[in-house]
C-alpha positions as CSV (number, residue, x, y, z in Angstrom):
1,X,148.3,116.4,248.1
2,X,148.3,118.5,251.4
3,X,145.7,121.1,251.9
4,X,146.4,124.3,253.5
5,X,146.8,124.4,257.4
6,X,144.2,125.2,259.1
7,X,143.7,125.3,263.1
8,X,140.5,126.2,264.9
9,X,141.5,129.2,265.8
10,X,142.2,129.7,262.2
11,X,140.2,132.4,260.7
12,X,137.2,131.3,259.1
13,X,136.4,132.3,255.3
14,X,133.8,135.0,255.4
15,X,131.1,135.6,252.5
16,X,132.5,139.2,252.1
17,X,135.1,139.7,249.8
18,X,135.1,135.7,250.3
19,X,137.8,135.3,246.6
20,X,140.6,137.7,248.3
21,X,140.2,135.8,251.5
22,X,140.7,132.9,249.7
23,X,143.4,133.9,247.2
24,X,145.3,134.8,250.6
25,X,144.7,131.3,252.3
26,X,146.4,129.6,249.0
27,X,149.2,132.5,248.9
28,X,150.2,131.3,252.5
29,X,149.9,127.8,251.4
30,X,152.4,128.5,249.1
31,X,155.0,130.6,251.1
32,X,154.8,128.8,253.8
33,X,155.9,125.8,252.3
34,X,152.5,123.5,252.9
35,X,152.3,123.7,249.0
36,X,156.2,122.9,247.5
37,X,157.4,123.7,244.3
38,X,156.4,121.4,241.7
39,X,153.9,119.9,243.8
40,X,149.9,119.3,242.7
41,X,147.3,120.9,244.7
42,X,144.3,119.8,245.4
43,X,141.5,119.9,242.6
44,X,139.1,122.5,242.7
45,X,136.7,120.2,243.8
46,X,138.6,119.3,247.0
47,X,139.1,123.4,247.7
48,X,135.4,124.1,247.1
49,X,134.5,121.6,249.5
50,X,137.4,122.2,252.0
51,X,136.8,126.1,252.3
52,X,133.2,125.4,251.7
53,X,132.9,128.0,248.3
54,X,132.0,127.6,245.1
55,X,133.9,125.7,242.6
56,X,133.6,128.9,240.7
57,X,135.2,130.8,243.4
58,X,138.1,128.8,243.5
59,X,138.7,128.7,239.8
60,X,138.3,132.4,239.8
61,X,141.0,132.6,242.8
62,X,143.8,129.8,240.9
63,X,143.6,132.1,237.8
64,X,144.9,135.4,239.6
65,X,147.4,133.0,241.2
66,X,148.2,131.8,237.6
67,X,148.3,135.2,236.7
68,X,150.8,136.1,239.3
69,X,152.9,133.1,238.0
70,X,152.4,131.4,241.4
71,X,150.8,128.5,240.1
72,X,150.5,126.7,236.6
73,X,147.8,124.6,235.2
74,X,148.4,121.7,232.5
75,X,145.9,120.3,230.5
76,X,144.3,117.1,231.6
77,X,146.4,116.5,235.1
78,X,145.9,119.6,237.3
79,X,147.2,122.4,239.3
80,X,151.0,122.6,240.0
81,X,152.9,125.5,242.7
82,X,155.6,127.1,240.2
83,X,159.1,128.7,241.4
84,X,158.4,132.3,241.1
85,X,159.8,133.9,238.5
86,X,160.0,137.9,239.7
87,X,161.8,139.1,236.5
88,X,159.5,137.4,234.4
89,X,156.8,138.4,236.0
90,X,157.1,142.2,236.5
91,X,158.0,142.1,232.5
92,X,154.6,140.8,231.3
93,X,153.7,144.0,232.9
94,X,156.3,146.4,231.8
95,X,155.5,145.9,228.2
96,X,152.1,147.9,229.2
97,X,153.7,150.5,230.7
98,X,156.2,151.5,228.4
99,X,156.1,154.7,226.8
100,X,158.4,157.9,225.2
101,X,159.0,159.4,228.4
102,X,159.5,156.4,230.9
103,X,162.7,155.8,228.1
104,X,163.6,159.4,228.7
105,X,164.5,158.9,232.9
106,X,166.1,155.6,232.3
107,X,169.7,157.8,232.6
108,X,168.7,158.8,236.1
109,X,167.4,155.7,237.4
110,X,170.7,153.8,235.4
111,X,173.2,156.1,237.4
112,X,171.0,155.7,240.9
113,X,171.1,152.2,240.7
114,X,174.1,150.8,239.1
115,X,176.5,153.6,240.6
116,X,175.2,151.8,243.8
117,X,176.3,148.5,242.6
118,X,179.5,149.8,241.5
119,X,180.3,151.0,244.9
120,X,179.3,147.4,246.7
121,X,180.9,145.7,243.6
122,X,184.1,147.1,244.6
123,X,183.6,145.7,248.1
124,X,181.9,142.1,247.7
125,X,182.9,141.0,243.8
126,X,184.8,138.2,243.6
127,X,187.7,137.5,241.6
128,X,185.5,134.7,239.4
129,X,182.6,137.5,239.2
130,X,185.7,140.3,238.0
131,X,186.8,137.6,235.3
132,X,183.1,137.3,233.7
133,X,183.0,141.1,233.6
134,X,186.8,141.1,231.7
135,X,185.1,138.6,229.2
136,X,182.1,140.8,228.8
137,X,184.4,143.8,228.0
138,X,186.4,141.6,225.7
139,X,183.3,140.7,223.8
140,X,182.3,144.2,223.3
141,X,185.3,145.5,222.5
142,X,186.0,142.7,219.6
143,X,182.0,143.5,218.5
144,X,183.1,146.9,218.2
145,X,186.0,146.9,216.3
146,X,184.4,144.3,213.8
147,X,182.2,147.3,212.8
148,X,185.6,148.5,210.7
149,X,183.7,146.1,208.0
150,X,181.1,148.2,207.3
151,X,183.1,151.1,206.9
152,X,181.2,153.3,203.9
153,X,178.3,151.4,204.4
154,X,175.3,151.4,206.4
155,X,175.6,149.2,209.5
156,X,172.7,146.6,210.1
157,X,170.3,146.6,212.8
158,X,170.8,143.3,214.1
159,X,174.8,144.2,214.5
160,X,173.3,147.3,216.7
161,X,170.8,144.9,218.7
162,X,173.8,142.3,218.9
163,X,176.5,144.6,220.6
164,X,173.9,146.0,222.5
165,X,173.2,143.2,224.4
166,X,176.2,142.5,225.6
167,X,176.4,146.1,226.5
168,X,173.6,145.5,228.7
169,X,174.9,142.3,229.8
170,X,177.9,143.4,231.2
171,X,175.7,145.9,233.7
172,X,173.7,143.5,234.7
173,X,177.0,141.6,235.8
174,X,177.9,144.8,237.9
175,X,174.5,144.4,239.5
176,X,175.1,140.8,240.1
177,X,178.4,141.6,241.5
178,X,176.8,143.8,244.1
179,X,175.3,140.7,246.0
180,X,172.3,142.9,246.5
181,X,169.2,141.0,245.6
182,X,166.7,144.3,245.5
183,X,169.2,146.0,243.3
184,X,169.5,143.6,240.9
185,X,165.6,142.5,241.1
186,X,165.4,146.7,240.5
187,X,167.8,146.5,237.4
188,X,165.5,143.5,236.4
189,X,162.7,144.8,236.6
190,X,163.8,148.2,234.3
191,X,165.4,145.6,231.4
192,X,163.1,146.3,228.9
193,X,163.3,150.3,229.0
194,X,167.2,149.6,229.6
195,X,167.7,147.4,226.8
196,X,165.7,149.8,224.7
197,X,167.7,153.1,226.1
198,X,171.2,150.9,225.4
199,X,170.4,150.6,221.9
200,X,169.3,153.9,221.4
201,X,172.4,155.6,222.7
202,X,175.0,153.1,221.5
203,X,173.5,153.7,217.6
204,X,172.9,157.5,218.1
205,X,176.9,157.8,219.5
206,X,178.1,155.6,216.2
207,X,176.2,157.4,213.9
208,X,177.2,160.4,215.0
209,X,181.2,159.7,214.6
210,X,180.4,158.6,211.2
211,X,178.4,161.8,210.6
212,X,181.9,163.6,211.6
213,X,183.5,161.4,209.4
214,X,185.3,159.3,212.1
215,X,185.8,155.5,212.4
216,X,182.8,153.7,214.4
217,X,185.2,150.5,215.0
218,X,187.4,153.0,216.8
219,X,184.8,154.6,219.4
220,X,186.7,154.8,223.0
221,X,186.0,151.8,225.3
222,X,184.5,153.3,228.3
223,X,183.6,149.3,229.5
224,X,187.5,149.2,229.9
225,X,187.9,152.1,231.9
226,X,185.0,150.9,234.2
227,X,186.7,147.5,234.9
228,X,189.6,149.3,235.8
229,X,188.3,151.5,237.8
230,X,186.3,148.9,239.6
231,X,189.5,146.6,240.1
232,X,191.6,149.5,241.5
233,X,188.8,150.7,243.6
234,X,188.6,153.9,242.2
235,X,185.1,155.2,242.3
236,X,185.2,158.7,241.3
237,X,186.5,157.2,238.0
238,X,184.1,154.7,237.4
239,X,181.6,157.0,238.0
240,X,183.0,159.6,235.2
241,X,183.2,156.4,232.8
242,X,179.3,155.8,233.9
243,X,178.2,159.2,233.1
244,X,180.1,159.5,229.6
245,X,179.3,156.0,228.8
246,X,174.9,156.6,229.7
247,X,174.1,159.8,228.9
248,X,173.3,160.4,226.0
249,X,175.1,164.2,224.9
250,X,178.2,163.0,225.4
251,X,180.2,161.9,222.3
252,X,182.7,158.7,222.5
């Protein structure tokens, strides 16, 4: 079990602001490798005494590095470094922070980021990567035109939730495609608004062709014409697609 580095030039824990001092000293621990994934730290015995604080004020620093899934504790053995999780993390947050009009801008921030992707997509995607996204479109499409079941009759929720899902799935594969880690940590960290906005417009545009009396298994693919467009590198019209496919005025 290696302790943190520490040199004699080292700075010295202070007894101001002596738990963010000391939250920093494990944080560097950690990112600088001197505490490895899956690895057990020292108890907080051995800290206490090491950084010469309180056992309290190290128990009091390991829970905010719980708390930023950092670290994990299990009963009866001890301490362990975790592999960050930074989707899963920022959505333990997001659930706080949702509300009415954060669902509202999820169009804008949709176009800014994944019209991005779509344009790097075109330039990096691989053929494998271009496959997945076919299968994704297939899946949809099949979803879809298995709605022709319920024609006359309410459609359930669960069919909205399950075709919604791989709506959002096959974004989050143009994301991937990009090869751009922020973009897709960005897409990540919107997926609980973006899930909710998917659903929302995807059961507002089939209810409204069967309000007009049209066929919901027959709504126009727009997935299609995206992975088209992508494959012929044809921007402008994957970013038409993207438009009539997000907003939510436009009627497929």
């Amino acid at each position: 079990m290696a302790k943190p580095g520490r040199t004699k030039d080292d700075v010295i824990i202070k007894r101001t602001s002596v738990n963010e001092q000391l939250v920093d000293y494990m944080q560097d621990a950690i990112l600088e490798g001197k505490w490895k994934v899956g690895e057990k730290i020292p108890s907080e015995a051995e800290l206490a005494e090491y950084f010469q604080v309180s056992k309290l004020t190290v128990r009091v620093a390991l829970q905010q590095l719980i708390g930023l899934n950092l670290l994990e504790k299990r009963v009866g053995d001890g301490t362990y470094v975790k592999k960050f999780d930074f989707s899963g993390y920022i959505q333990r947050g997001f659930r706080y922070y949702m509300h009415p009009a954060l669902l509202e801008q999820v169009c804008d921030f949709r176009l800014g980021i994944e019209l991005t992707c779509c344009r790097l997509a075109i330039e990096k995607a691989d053929d494998v990567e271009f496959e997945k996204l076919r299968e994704l479109c297939g899946e949809f499409t099949g979803m879809v035109k298995a709605l022709s079941e319920y024609e006359g009759e309410s459609i359930p929720d669960e069919k909205y939730e399950q075709i919604s899902e791989v709506d959002f799935q096959f974004h989050h594969q143009i994301c991937v495609m990009s090869h751009n880690e922020l973009l897709l940590h960005a897409f990540d960290m919107a997926k609980i608004p973006i899930r909710q906005y998917v659903k929302t417009v995807f059961e507002k545009k089939i209810k409204g062709r069967i309000d007009r009396g049209q066929e919901a298994s027959a709504i126009r693919d727009v997935h299609l014409e995206i992975v088209d467009a992508l494959a012929s590198h044809d921007i402008k019209a994957c970013e038409k697609a993207y438009v009539e496919m997000i907003r939510q005025d436009v009627e497929l």
